[in-house]
C-alpha positions in Angstrom: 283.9 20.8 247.8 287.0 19.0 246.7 290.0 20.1 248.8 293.7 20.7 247.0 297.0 18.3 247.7 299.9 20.0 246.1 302.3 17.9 244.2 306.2 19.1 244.9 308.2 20.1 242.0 309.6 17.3 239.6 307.4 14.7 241.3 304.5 12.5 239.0 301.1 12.2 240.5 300.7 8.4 241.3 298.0 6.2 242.5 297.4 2.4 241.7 294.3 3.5 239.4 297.2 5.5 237.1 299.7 2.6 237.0 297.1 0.3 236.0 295.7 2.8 233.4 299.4 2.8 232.4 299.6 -1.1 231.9 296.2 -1.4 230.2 297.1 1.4 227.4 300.6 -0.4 226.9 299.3 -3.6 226.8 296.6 -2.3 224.1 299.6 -1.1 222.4 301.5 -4.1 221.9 298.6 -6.9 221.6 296.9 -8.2 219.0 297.0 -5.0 216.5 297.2 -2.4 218.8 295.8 1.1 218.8 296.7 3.8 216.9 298.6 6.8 218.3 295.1 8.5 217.7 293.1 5.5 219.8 295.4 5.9 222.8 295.1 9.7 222.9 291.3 9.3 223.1 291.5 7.2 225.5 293.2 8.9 227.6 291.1 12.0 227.3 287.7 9.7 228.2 289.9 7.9 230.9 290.5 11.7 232.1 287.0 13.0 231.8 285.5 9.7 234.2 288.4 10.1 236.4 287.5 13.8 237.4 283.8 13.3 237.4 284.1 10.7 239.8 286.8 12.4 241.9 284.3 15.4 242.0 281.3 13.1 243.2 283.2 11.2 245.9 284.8 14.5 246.9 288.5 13.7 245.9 291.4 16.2 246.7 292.3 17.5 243.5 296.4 17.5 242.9 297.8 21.0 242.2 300.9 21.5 240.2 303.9 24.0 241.4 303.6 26.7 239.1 307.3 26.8 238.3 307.7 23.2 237.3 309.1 22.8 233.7 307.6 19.5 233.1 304.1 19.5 234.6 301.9 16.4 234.8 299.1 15.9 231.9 295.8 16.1 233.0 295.4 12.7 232.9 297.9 11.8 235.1 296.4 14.5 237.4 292.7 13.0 237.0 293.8 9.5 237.5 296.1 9.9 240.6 292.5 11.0 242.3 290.8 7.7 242.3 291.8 4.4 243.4 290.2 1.3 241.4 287.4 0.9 243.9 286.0 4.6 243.1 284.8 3.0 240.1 281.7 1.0 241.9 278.3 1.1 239.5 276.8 4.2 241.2 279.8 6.8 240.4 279.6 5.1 237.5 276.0 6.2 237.1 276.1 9.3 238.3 279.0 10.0 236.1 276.9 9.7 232.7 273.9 11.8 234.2 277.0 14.4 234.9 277.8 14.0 231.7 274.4 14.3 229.7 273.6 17.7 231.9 276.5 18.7 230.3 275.0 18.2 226.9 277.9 15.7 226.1 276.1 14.2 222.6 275.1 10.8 222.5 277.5 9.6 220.4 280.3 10.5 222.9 278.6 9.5 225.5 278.9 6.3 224.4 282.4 6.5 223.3 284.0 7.4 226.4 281.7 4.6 228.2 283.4 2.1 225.4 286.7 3.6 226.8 286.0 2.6 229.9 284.2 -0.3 229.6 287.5 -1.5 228.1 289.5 -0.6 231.1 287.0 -2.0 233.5 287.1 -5.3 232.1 291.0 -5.8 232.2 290.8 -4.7 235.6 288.3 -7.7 236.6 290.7 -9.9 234.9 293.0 -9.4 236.3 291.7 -9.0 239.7 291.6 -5.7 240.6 288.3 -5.3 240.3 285.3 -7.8 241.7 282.5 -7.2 239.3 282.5 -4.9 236.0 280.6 -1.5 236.8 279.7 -1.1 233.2 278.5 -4.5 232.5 274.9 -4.3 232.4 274.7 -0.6 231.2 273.3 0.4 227.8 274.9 2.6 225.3 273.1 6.1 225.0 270.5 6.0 222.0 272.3 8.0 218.8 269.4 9.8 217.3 269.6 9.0 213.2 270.7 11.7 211.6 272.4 12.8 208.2 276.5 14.0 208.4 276.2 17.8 208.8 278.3 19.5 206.0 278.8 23.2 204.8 277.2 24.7 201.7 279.1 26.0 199.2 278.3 29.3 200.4 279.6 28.3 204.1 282.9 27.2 203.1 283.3 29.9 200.3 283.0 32.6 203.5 285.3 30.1 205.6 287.9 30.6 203.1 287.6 34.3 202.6 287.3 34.6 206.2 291.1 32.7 207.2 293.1 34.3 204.3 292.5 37.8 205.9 294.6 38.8 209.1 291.9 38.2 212.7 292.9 41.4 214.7 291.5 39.6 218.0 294.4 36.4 217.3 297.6 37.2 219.1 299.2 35.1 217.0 297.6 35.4 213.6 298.8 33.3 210.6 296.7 33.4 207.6 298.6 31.1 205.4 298.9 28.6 208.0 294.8 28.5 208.9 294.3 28.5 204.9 296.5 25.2 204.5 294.4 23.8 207.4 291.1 24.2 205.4 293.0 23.1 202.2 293.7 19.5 204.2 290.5 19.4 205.6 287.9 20.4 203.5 290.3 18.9 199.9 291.6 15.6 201.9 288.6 14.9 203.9 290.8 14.0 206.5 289.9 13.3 210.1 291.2 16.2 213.3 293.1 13.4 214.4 294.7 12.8 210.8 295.3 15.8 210.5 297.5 16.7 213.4 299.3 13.9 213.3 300.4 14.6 209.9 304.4 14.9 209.3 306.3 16.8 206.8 307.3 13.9 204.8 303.2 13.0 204.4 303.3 15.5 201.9 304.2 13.2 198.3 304.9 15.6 195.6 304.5 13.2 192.9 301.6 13.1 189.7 299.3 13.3 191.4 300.4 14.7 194.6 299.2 12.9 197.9 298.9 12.5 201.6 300.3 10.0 203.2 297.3 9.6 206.2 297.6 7.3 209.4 294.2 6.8 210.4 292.4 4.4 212.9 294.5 1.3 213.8 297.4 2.5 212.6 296.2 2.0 208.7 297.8 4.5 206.0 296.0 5.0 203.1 297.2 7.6 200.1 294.7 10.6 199.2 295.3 12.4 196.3 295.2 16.0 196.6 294.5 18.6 193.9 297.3 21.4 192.7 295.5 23.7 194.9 295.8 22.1 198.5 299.3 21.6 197.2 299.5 25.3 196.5 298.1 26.3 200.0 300.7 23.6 201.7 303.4 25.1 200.3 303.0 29.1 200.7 302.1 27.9 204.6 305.3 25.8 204.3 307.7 28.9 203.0 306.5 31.4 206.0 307.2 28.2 208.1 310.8 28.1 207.3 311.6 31.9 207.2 309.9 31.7 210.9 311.5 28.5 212.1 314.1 27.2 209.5 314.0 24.2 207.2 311.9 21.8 209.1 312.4 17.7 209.4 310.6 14.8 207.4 309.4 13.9 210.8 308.3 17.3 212.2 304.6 18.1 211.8 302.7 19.3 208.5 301.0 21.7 210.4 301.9 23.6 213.3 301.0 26.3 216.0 302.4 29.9 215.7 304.8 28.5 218.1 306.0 25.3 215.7 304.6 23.1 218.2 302.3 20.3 217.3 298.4 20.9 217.1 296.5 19.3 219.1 292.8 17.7 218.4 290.9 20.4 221.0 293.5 23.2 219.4 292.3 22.3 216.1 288.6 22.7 216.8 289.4 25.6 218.6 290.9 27.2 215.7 287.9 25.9 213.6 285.1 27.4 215.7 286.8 30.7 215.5 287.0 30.6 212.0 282.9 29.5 212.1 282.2 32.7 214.7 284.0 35.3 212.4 282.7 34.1 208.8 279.5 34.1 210.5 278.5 30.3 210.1 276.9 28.2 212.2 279.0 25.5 213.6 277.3 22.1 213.1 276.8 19.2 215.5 279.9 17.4 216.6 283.2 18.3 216.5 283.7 21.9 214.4 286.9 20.2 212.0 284.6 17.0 211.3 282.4 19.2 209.5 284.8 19.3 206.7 285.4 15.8 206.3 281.3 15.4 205.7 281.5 18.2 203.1 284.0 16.0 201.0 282.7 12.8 201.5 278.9 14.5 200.5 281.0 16.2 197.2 282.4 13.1 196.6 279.0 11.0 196.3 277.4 14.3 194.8 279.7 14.1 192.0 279.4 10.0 191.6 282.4 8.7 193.0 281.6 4.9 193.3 280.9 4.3 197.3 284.1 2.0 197.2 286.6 4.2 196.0 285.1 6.9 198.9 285.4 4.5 201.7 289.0 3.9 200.3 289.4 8.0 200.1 288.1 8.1 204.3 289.7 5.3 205.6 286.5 3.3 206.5 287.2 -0.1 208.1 283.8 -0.8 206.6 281.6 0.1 203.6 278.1 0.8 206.0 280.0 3.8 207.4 280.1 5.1 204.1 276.8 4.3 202.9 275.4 7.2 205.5 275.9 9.8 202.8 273.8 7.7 200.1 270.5 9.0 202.7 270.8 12.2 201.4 267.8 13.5 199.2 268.1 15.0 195.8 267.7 18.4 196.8 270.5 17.7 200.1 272.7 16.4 197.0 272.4 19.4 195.3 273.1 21.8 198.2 276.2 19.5 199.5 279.1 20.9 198.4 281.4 19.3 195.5 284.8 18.0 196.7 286.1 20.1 194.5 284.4 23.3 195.2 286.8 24.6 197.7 289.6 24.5 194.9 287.9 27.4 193.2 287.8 29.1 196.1 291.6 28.5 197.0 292.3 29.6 193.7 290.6 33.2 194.3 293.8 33.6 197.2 296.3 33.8 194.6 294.5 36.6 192.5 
């Protein structure tokens, strides 16, 4: 069993696997293209998740925080100040993804997070810190071929009921806030990470109204936005201000009941809730992802050309889009239309 090491107040965890975790992230920041804001956030929750499963197996000391430090260490700096670079040798590398598929981690991110750190493994060997590549010869999990899971109309007509009335178990409920949520996500087809990272001045009122989205390597697109997302946005927005005052063009779209920042695992948090107490059944992957599925599958259903929807979802490439042309006729006729939820938004303001 791991034993505990605890950090003093006002002091950063460090080990030389964190400051070189540090350098690789900055250099991918400023080579090349770069990464996203998005990119490096995921890669430092994958770089977290190998760091403590590693720890764990070689029986690292975890780092314990002083409870009445104001500005704690992130969990990854807390994961990554465990492991020096020669904890990552080929068998904790190994044991690490059976840890990981016990834990019913899905294929897909399986092999995401072992992307992550296949990246970082590399630099490391060239730049000597490392003598051979761990993840060289390993092969990516097999991703069983299967259609985007969307809501039915029916699903996201009880999703929308379901957020506009108060949840007596929240201690913090906001309906207006989670209806502007499923307004973005299920009328923008947006991404979690999009969505979070949204600011106030994202929001274009113009003819038509927009979203101005930053998605994967730092590319903005437009997306066009009905009245009724608009409508949502802006009820959310006026309780936002009587709560917390006018806020900046650079503050987040949507926030917390705190007017903090969402973050990716908060959102899905508030999406499975919203799943558990309209009584749907959450769908593989992430829970917010659903959504973007559902417009994508109302866009096709409706016959937006396949270009103008990889424009729509940001896709670097036109064979991500093409998944949602695999759909049968009768999957065509259950997937709901992009602009089905706008019916049901409008039922709010009755």
């Amino acid at each position: 069993m791991p034993t505990s090491q605890t950090l003093p107040k006002g002091n950063s965890p460090t080990s030389k696997l964190l400051r070189l975790a540090d350098e690789w992230l900055d250099e991918r920041r400023t080579i090349g293209r770069g990464i996203s804001t998005q990119t490096e956030a995921a890669y430092r929750r994958d770089l977290t998740n190998w760091a403590s499963l590693i720890a764990d197996i070689e029986g690292k000391p975890f780092v314990a925080v002083d409870p009445a430090d104001d500005s704690p260490p992130s969990a990854y700096q807390l994961a990554m100040s465990r492991l020096e670079p020669a904890d990552l040798s080929l068998t904790n590398v190994k044991r690490a993804l059976a840890a990981l598929a016990r834990r019913d981690y899905a294929p897909a991110s399986r092999g995401r997070m072992l992307a992550a750190l296949r990246g970082f493994c590399r630099w490391l060997v060239m730049n000597g810190h490392l003598d051979t590549d761990p993840t060289l010869h390993l092969e990516n999990p097999a991703i069983p071929s299967r259609l985007p899971a969307a809501f039915l109309p029916s699903e996201l007509e009880a999703i929308v009921a379901t957020v506009c009335k108060v949840d007596v178990t929240a201690r913090y409920p906001w309906p207006a806030r989670d209806l502007a949520l499923v307004a973005v996500l299920a009328g923008a087809g947006l991404r979690a990470s999009e969505c979070v990272y949204l600011k106030v001045a994202d929001l274009i009122r113009e003819d038509p109204p927009m979203l101005k989205v930053t998605g994967k390597g730092n590319k903005q697109r437009r997306v066009p936005v009905p009245a009724e997302i608009v409508d949502a946005l802006e009820a959310y927005l006026g309780e936002r201000e009587e709560r917390f005052g006018p806020p900046s063009p650079a503050d987040p779209l949507l926030v917390r009941h705190n007017g903090k920042q969402f973050s990716r695992e908060a959102l899905n948090y508030h999406v499975y809730k919203w799943l558990l107490r309209a009584g749907v059944h959450k769908p593989q992957g992430e829970a917010a992802h659903a959504f973007r599925h559902t417009y994508a599958k109302g866009l096709v259903a409706n016959g937006v050309a396949l270009s103008s929807v990889q424009a729509l979802l940001g896709h670097a490439s036109l064979n991500t889009t093409q998944v949602y042309l695999r759909m049968t006729g009768a999957e065509l006729a259950d997937a709901v239309q992009a602009t089905e939820v706008r019916r049901y938004l409008k039922t709010t303001r009755a």
